[in-house]
ZAMARGU-4260 file (C-alpha; in steps of 0.2 Angstrom, whole numbers, plus 5000, padded with zeros to 4 digits):
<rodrens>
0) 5110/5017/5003 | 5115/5027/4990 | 5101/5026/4980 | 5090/5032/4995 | 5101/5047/4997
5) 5100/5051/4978 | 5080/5051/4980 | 5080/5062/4997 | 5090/5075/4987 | 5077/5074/4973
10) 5065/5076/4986 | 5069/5088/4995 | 5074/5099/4980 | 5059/5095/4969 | 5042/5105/4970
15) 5025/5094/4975 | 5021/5093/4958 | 5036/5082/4953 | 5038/5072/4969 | 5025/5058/4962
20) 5038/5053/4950 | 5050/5051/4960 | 5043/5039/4974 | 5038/5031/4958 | 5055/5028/4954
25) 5056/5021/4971 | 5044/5007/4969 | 5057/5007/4950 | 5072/5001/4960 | 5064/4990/4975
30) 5064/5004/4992 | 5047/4999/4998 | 5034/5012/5004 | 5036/5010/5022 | 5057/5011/5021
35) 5057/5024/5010 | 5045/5038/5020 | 5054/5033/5035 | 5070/5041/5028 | 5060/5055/5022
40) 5053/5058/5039 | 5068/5055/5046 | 5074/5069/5036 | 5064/5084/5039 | 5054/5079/5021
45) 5035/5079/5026 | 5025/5084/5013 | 5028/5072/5000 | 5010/5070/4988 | 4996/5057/4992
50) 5000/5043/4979 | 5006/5028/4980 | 5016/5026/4994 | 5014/5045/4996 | 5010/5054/5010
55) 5003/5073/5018 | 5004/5077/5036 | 4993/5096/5035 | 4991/5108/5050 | 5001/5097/5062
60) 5014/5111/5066 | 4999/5125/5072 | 4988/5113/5083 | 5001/5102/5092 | 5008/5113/5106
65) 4999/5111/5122 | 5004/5101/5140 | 4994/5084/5142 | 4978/5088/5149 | 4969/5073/5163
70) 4949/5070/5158 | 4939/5072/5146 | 4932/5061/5131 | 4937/5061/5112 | 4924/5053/5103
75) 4924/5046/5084 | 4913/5043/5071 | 4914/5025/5061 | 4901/5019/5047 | 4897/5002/5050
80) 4888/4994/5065 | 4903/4986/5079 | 4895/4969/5077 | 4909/4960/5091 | 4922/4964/5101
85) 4932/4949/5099 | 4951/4950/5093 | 4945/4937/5083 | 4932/4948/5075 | 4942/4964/5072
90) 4946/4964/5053 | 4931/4977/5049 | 4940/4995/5054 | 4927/5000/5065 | 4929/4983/5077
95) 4947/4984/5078 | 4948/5002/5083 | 4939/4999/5098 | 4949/4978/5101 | 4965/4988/5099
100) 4958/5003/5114 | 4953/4985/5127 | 4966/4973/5120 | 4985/4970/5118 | 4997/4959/5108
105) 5015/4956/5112 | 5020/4964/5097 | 5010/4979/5089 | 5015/4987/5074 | 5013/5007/5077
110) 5008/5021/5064 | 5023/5018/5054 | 5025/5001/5051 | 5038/4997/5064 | 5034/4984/5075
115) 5035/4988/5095 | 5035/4975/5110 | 5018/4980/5119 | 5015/4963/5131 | 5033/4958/5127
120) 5046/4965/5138 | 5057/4966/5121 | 5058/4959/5103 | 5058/4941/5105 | 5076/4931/5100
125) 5075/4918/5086 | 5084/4901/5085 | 5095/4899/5070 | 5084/4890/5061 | 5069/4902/5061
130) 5057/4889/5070 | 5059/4894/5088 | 5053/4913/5093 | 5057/4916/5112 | 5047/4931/5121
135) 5050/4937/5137 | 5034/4945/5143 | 5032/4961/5154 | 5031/4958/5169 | 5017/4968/5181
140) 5003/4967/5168 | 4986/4968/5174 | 4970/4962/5165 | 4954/4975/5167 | 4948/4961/5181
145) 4964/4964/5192 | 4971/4946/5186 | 4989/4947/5184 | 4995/4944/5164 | 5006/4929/5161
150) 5013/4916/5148 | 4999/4905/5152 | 4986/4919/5143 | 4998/4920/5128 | 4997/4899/5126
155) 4980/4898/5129 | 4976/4910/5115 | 4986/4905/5101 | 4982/4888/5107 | 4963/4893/5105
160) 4965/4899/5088 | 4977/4884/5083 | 4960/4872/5088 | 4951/4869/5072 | 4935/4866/5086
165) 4935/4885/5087 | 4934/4888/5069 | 4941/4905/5070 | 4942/4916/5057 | 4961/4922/5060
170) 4964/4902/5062 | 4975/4903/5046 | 4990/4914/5053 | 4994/4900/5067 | 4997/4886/5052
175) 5014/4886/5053 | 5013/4886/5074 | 5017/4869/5080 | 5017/4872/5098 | 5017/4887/5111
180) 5027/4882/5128 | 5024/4892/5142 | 5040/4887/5155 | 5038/4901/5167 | 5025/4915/5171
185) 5035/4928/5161 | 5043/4916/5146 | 5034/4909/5129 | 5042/4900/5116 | 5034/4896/5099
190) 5038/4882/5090 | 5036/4881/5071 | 5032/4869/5059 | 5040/4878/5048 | 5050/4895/5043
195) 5037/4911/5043 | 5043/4924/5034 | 5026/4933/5042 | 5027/4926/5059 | 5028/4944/5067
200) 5012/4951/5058 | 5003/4936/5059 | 5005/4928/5076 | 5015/4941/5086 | 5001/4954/5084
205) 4989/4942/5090 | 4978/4952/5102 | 4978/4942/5120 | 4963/4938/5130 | 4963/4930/5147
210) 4963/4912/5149 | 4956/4912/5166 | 4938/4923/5160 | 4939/4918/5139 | 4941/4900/5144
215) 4927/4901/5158 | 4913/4911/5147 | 4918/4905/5130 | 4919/4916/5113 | 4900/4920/5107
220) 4899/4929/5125 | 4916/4937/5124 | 4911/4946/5109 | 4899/4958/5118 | 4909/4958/5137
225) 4928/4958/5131 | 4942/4960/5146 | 4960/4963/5141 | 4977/4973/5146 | 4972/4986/5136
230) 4971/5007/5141 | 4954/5007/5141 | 4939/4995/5147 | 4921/4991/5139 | 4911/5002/5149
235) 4895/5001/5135 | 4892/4994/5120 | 4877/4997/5107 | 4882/4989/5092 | 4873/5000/5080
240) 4875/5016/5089 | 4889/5018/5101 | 4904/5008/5109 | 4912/5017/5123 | 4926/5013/5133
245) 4935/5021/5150 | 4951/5025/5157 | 4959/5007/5163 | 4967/5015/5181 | 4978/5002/5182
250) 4985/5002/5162 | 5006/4995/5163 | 5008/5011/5155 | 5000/5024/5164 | 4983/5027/5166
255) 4978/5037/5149 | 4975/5056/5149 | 4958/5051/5141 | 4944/5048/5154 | 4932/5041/5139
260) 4937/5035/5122 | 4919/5033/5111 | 4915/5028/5094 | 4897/5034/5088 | 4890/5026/5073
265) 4885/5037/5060 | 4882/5029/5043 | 4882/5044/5031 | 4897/5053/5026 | 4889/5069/5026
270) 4884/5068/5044 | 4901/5062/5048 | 4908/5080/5042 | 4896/5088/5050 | 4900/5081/5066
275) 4916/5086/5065 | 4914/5104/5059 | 4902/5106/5075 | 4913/5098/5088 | 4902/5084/5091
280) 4916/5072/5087 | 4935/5072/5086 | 4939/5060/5069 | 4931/5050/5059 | 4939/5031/5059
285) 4931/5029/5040 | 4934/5043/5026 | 4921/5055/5024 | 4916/5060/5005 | 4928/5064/4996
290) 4924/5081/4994 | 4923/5086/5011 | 4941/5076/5014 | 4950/5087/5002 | 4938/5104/5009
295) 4942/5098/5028 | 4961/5093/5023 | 4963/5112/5020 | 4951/5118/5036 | 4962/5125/5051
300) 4952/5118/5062 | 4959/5100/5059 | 4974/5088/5058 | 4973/5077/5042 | 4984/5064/5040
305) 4983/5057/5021 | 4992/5040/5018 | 4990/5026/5004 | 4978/5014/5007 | 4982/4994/5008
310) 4966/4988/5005 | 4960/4986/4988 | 4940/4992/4984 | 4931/4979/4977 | 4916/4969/4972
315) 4920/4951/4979 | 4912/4938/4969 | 4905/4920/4970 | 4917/4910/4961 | 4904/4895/4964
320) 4889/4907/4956 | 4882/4899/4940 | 4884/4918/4933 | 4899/4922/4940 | 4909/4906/4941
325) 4913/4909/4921 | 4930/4918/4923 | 4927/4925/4905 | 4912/4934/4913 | 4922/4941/4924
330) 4936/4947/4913 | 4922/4956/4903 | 4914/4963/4919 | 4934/4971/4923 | 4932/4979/4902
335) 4914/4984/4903 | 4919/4995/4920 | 4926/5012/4918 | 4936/5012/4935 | 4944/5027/4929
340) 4929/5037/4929 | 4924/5030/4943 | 4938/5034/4953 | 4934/5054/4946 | 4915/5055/4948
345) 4912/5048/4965 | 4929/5049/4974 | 4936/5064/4964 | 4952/5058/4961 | 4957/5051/4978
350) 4962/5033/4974 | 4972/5024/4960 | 4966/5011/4950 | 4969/4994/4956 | 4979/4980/4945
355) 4976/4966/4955 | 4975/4963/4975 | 4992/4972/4981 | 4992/4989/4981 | 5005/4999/4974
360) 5010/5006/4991 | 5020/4990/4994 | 5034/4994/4981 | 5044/4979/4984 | 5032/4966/4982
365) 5021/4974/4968 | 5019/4968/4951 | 5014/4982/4937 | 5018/4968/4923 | 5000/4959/4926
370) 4984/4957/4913 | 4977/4973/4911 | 4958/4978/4909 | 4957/4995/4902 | 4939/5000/4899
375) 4933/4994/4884 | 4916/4990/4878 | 4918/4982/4864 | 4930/4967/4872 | 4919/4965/4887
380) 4906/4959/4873 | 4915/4948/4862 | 4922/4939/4879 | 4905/4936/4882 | 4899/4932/4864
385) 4916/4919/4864 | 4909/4911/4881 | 4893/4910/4872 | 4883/4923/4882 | 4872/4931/4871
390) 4858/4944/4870 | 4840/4937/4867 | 4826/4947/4865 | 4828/4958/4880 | 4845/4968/4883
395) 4852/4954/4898 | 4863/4940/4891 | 4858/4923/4892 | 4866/4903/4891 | 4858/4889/4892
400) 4842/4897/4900 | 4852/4906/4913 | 4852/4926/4912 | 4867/4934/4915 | 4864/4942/4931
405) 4867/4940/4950 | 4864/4952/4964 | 4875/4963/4974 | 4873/4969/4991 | 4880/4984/4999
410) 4882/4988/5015 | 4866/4997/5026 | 4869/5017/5025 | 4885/5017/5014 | 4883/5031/5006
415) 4902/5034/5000 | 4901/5016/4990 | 4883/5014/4986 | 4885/5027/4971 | 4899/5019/4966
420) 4889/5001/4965 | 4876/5010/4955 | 4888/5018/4943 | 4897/5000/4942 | 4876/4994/4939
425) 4876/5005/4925 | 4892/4998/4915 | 4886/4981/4918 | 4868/4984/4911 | 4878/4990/4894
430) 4886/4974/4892 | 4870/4966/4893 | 4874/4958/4913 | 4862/4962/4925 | 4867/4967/4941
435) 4855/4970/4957 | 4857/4981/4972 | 4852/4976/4987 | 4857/4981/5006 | 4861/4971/5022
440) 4872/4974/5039 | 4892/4972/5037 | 4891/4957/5048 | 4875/4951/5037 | 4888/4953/5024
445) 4903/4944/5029 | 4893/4928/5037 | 4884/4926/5021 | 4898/4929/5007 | 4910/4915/5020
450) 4896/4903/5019 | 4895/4905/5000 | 4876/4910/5001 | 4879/4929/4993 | 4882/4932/4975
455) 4891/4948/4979 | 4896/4962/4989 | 4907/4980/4987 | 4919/4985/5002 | 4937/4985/5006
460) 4949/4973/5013 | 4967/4968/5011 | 4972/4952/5001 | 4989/4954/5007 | 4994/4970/5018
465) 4989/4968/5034 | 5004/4975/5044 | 5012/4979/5026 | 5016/4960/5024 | 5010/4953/5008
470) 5003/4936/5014 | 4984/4934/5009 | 4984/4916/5014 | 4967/4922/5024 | 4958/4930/5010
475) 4964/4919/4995 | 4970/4903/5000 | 4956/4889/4995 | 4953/4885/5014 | 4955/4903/5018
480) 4943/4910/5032 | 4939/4927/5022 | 4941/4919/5005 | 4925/4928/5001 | 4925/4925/4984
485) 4928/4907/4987 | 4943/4906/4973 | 4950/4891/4972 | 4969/4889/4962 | 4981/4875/4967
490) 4996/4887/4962 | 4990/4902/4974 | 4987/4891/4987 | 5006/4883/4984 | 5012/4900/4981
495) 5007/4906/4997 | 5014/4893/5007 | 5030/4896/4997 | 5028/4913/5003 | 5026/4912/5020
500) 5042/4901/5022 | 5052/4909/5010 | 5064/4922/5021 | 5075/4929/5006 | 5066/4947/5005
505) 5069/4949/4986 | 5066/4928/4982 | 5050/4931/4991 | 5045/4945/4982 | 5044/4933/4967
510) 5032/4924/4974 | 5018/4937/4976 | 5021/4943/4960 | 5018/4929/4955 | 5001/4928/4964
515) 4997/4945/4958 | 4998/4938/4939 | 4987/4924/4943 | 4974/4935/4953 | 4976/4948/4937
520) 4972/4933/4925 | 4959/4924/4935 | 4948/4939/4940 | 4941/4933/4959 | 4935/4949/4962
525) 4931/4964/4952 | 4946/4975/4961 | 4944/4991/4958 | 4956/5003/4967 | 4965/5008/4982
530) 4960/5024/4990 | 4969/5037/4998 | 4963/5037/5018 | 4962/5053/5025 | 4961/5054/5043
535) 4956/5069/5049 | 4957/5075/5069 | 4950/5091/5078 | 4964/5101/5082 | 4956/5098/5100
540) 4965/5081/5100 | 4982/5082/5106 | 4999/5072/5107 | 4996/5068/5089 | 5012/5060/5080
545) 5022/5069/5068 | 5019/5060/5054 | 5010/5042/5050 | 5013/5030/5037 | 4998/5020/5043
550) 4981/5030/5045 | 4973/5017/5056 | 4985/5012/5068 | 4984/5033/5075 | 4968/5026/5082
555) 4978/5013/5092 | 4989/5029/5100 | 4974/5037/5110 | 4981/5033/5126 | 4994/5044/5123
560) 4982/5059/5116 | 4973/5072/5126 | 4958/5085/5123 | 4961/5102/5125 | 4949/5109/5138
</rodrens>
């Protein structure tokens, strides 16, 4: 406590120039991101620089001051085609922004990483052993189909993800479920198999869908006709140009001020900012450029929230490739990449540079202490020259008659990363590795790198993060179901079970460092940086929070927001 009280007073006395060092200092003593800005908030400190575990709240004070207003429709702009509308399908940012408007969980983490009892009437009790979690659910809850909401929907979908038939993506987080009682309508008891250290992130913010409809149509058909407790109901979806949703009259918590809640899809950035300057949209779920961030940031037509991104900007990579499967191709790939540059010339400045898969944001568990891969020429070649990769008569690398060169695809219409694959292009092609761009649909993307038939891709995604917990058992575990990269290490995969059971906050801390040396060593993924997310509201949008730790999860508040007429 004391060491937090000795950082507010620096804050609070310090000027914006000097306040990065001192959240650095921090992540130097072990106050994690999340517990620290919570104090600061809590302490009338607000404007604390965008850096790691930084964050701005700008033109709040001057927008925020009108009466809730009934009707009307906000409408945001995403960048990617809403593929599904399954829970089970909600990793990409542009699905779960519209699953979290139909769909609740028993426990949902809100804008500042404090976990909330939604479903549940309350936080649920724990046995002394950590293996039984006891909810008790709300009571009056009413699915979009006027079905009441009972124990029997919370058993039947963890039990559905807990099937290996279903082959679900999020199948991993219920591993350490071993059963899911349901002993009255309003009580669920979870068993374990063993302690989880991440249980609440993991299983308790499990989106619920109904047992009565999920069971009857199945999931490929859920996907496009979803039906849950949520403040909003599908009223149409277009996958690759608009998913709207309407006012759920019947909501446990109050019909919403909203009447419509859209999301347009809108590829480019440019048109994105446009949208918002001429009122045609409200927000944009996925960061414009990065120029017109920083311009619109300062605009006094909008609210921007800037916060610290927990998913790390990369290229993942096919471990099985006959290119790519050489690690010391890899590590030479991380040296013939000036990230730094990068970083300056196509996002101006707005992201730090990535040292492995956790980002800097999560003080407590990240590792600074890991292999490094400053840009460097000159190593990048002799790693490959060592590995015996070597320049023939053309300017690609060759081995045993196999060029060095593999293709990555980008997503259709990203024009905010697509520079950045072609700058990435370029540093390759010095090294002598050819790297080809190509283009395909997010979902394209995701189906083929899980099925191991893409060589590469470039997008963001957390490898421990998700609800600020470190556990990437999904993304990097050898079975994992978003193990993109298809890595495959004995010790991560031990490690994160260790992890996941180990419930001493500092001994678990350990663990992922751990990780975040292998990761650093063995190169999965190129992993380039974490960016700084601005979201950014018309000032038209009201009942906006104070501040936000968690850009995102502002989305998951719009049934508390309000247009002014």
């Amino acid at each position: 406590m004391a060491q937090e009280l000795d950082l507010l007073a620096m804050l609070r006395s310090a000027d914006r120039s000097t306040r990065r060092e001192v959240i650095r200092r921090a992540a130097g003593v072990g106050i994690a991101a999340p517990a620290l800005l919570g104090i600061l908030h809590a302490n009338g400190v607000a404007d604390v620089a965008a850096a790691p575990g930084g964050v701005q709240t700008r033109g709040l004070s001057r927008a925020q001051d009108g009466e809730p207003v009934q009707g009307g429709t906000m409408v945001v702009t995403g960048h990617q085609e809403v593929a599904s509308l399954s829970p089970d399908d909600d990793s990409p940012t542009v699905h779960w922004v519209m699953v979290t408007q139909i769909h609740n969980a028993l426990l949902e983490m809100d804008e500042n990483y404090v976990f909330q009892p939604i479903l549940a009437a309350d936080m649920p009790t724990v046995s002394d052993d950590g293996l039984t979690f006891t909810f008790t659910l709300r009571e009056g809850v009413l699915f979009h189909d006027g079905e009441a909401f009972t124990s029997e929907d919370v058993k039947y979908t963890y039990e559905w993800y807990m099937n290996p038939e279903n082959a679900a993506i999020n199948a991993n987080l219920f591993s350490s479920v071993e059963s899911v009682d349901a002993p009255d309508d309003y009580t669920v008891v979870v068993n374990l198999n063993r302690p989880n250290a991440a249980f609440y992130a993991q299983v308790g913010t499990t989106f619920i869908v109904p047992a009565h409809y999920h069971g009857e149509i199945g999931e490929d058909a859920y996907k496009a006709a979803p039906i849950g407790t949520g403040a909003f109901k599908l009223k149409e979806w277009r996958a690759a140009e608009f998913t709207e949703v309407e006012a759920f009259e019947e909501h446990f918590r109050g019909r919403p001020h909203l009447d419509i809640f859209r999301q347009d899809i809108v590829p480019e950035p440019s048109v994105r900012a446009i949208g918002l300057e001429t009122g045609d949209s409200d927000s944009a779920v996925w960061p414009l450029t990065p120029e017109d961030n920083l311009r619109l940031a300062e605009d006094d037509n909008f609210v921007t929230f800037v916060t610290s991104s927990l998913a790390v900007n990369h290229f993942p990579l096919n471990n099985e490739h006959p290119v790519l499967s050489d690690k010391s191709v890899r590590k030479a790939m991380m040296h013939a990449i000036d990230r730094e540059a990068v970083i300056d010339e196509i996002f101006s400045g707005t992201a730090v540079l990535a040292t492995a898969n956790l980002s800097p944001a999560m003080a407590q568990f990240f590792n600074p202490d890991v292999t490094q891969y400053p840009y460097d020429v000159e190593a990048a070649a002799a790693l490959l020259d060592e590995a015996g990769w070597v320049l023939g008569d053309g300017d690609i690398r060759e081995k045993d008659g196999q060029a060095c060169a593999f293709t990555c695809t980008t997503i259709s219409g990203d024009q905010t990363r697509r520079p950045e694959a072609e700058l990435v292009q370029q540093y390759l092609r010095e090294v002598g590795i050819d790297m080809q761009l190509e283009e395909a649909p997010v979902a394209t993307i995701l189906e083929q790198l899980r099925a191991g038939n893409m060589d590469a891709s470039l997008f963001n995604w957390t490898y421990g993060g998700d609800d600020a917990d470190p556990d990437a058992s999904v993304a990097l575990r050898s079975d994992g179901t978003n193990n993109f990269s298809h890595f495959n290490n004995a010790r991560v995969d031990e490690l994160l079970d260790l992890g996941i059971q180990e419930l001493d906050p500092d001994a678990r801390a350990e663990i992922y460092k751990e990780i975040q040396a292998i990761v650093a060593d063995e190169v999965p993924f190129l992993f380039m940086m974490f960016w700084n997310w601005y979201n950014i509201f018309s000032t038209r949008v009201q009942g906006l929070p104070e501040a936000a730790l968690a850009g995102d999860q502002l989305y998951r508040k719009a049934n508390e927001y309000w247009v002014a007429q």
